[in-house]
N, C-alpha and C positions, 0 to 999 in steps of 0.2 A: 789819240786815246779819248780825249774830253768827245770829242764826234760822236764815239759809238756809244759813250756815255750819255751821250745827247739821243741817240735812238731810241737809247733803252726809258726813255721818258713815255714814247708812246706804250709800251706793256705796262707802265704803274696801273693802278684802279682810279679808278673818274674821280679823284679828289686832287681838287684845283691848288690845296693850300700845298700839298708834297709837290706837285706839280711844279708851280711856282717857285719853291725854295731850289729845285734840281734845277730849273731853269734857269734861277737869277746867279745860279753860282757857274752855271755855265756861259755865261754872257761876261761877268766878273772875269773867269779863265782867259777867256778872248782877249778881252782889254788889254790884259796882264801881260799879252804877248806882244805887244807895238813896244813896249820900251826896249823889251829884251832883244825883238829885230834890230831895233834903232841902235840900237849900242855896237853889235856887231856888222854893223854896216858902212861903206861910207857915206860920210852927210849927203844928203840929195833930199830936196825941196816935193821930188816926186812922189808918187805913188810906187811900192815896188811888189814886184811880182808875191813874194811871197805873203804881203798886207791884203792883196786881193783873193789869196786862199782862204786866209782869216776869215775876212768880209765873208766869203761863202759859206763858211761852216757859221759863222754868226746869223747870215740869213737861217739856214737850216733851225735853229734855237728860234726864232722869230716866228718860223711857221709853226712849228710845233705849240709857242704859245699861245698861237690865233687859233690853232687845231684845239687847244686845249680850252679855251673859250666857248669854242664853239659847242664844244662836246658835254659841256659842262652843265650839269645837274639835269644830264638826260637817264634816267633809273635802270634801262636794260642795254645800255651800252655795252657792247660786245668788243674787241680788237681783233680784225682778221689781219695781221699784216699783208698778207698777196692780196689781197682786196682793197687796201687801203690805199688811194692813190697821192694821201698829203705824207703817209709815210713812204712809199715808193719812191715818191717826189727828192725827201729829206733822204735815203738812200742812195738812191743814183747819183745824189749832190756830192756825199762823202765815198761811195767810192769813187768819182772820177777826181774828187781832191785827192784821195791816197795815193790813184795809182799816176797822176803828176807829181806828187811829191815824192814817188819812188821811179819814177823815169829821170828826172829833174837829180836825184841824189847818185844814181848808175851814171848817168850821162854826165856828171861832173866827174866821179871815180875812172870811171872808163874811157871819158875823149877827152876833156880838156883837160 
């Protein structure tokens, strides 16, 4: 949910400060979730698969910020998204996270 919430940061208007506050509470949400993994997990020193979905959808919030920098205090700035290739980018990121995260939850329901 925070992902597509994270999307919808590229359609705001070119104002960095709304920008910034969706963004730093979407980075905040991320954080939020290593403890919650950690608890229902067992201890392990590692990296675990689902820390590394995180990580991706966090990178996604990272580009969008650097997008949002860049774009910043340009006056006829337009959003096409099928034109836009750092949203495309941040797209393809989160659906191949969803549809792992929905193979990954069938595939424990169903085989193991």
């Amino acid at each position: 949910m925070v992902a597509i919430m994270n999307l919808g940061v590229f359609f705001e208007a070119n104002d960095m400060s709304n920008r910034n506050a969706s963004l730093a509470t979407f980075q905040l949400a991320y954080i939020a979730f290593f403890p919650t993994i950690r608890q229902n997990l067992p201890e392990t020193p590692k990296l675990v698969f689902a820390e590394i979905l995180i990580y991706l959808q966090a990178l996604c919030t990272i580009i969008c910020f650097i997008y949002s920098l860049v774009v910043n205090g340009i006056e006829d700035y337009v959003f096409v998204w099928n034109e836009n290739r750092v949203f495309l980018l941040c797209l393809s990121l989160t659906i191949i996270n969803v549809c792992v995260v929905v193979g990954m939850f069938l595939a424990h329901k169903l085989i193991w």
